[in-house]
Every structure is written in structure tokens, then in C-alpha cells.
C-alpha positions, 0 to 999 in steps of 0.5 A: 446389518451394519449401520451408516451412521454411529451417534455418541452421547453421555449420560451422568449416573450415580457411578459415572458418566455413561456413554452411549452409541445409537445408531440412525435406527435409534438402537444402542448400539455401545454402552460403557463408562467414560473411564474406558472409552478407549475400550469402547472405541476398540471394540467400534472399530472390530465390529464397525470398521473404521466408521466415524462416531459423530457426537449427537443426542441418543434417542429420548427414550434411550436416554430416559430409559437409562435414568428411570434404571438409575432412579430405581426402575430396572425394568425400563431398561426393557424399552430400549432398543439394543444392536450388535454386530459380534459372532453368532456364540457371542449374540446367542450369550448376549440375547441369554444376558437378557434373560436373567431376571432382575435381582438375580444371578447365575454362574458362567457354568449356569449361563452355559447351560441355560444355553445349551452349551455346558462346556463352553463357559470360558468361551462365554466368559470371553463373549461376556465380558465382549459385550458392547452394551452393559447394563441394558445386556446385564452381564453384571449378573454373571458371577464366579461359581463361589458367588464372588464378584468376578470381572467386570468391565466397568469395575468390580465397585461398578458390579456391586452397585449394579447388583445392589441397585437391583436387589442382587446382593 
């Protein structure tokens, strides 16, 4: 369902401010770095049109959620309330993000098969690094068949410390 109205907030972290868009439900709707709000802002108008984005306050517990994460519990990132538009592939990869545990990692191909979908991994590449709402959809932990650090869409030195932070590397 798409929403009516779409709320911008930020959010200082440890590796740069946070932006964030709720929707009037109070889910999170995007979640990117200020560094790539042009990014963020593409991807709002493919999925939401031409919808204009306000700026106001995320919900409280979105917003505490996030700095618990920071602050060193991951598991608060379980309380928020999360919404994307996108196609039925890419909700079905972004809802099987959800279900890596904390301080761990999987392969595309790993991720593909978890879904049932063992040749699709370039297409789960591609709905991967779509994701509108990183962190809270973790997928940070998707690495490269070898175990390296693959692409990011905060950036590789973002990746790192997200694995880090959770016990990952």
C-alpha cells in the first residue's frame, strides 16, 4: 500500500548521519547515509512516485531503536517497524535479509538458496543492493563467495564496521 504522506528525519551514528523516512503508520519506509541522499531520493520517487517527502520527526522508537543498535544492542533493531514497495523477488530477498543472524554472514549463492532460488544470485545481487532500508534489512551481511567484502551501498568502510559492530568479523 502506498503511503500518503512520507516524513524525513537524521539520525547522528558513529559512521555518519542516518537518514530516515517513515511513513504516517510510523514504519521505516528508507534508511541510508546523508552522503547518498541522492540515491535514497531516486529510489523514493521509483517506488513512491513523485510523493513529496516533509521533513519531521521518525517515530520515538525508531529513532531509539537505532541508537540502542549503535550503542551496542543489535537486537533493537527487531522493534522497528519496516515497509517497502519494490517487486515480489526483491521483498521476498529483503524479508530473507531479515533472517541472517546477528554476527553472521552468507554468500549471494547461500541467500539464493536459502530462498529457493539457487540461480538467481545476480538477480539477488541486484535486489540486495535495491534495499531501501539498510541496517534495519541487513544486507551488510552478504559477502562475496570468497568472504570478501563486496559492495555496499554505504561503502565498503560502512560494511566493515557494521560486521564488526555485530561480532561478524
Amino acid at each position: 500500500m502506498r503511503p500518503e504522506h512520507l516524513r524525513l528525519d537524521r539520525l547522528a551514528s558513529p559512521i555518519g548521519e542516518v537518514l530516515l523516512v517513515t511513513d504516517e503508520a510510523g514504519r521505516l519506509r528508507a534508511l541510508d547515509f546523508h552522503d547518498y541522499e541522492p540515491r535514497m531520493l531516486r529510489l523514493l520517487r521509483l517506488h513512491y512516485g513523485g510523493q513529496p517527502l516533509e521533513t519531521g520527526p521518525a517515530p520515538a522508537a525508531i529513532r531509539a531503536a537505532l541508537d540502542a543498535y549503535f550503542a551496542g544492542a543489535p537486537t533493537a533493531l527487531g522493534a522497528i517497524r519496516w515497509a517497502t514497495a519494490g517487486t515480489a523477488f526483491q521483498r521476498q530477498v529483503w524479508t530473507a535479509l531479515v533472517d541472517i543472524p546477528i554476527g553472521q554472514t552468507v554468500n549471494y549463492a547461500g541467500l539464493a538458496a536459502r530462498i529457493g532460488r539457487p540461480t538467481a544470485v545476480r538477480a539477488l545481487g541486484a535486489a540486495n543492493g535495491a534495499n531501501p532500508v539498510g541496517i534495519v534489512v541487513p544486507c551488510h551481511r552478504v559477502i562475496g563467495a570468497d568472504g570478501s567484502l563486496t559492495g555496499y551501498g554505504g561503502g565498503i568502510e560502512r560494511k566493515r564496521w557494521l560486521l564488526a559492530h555485530e561480532g561478524a568479523l
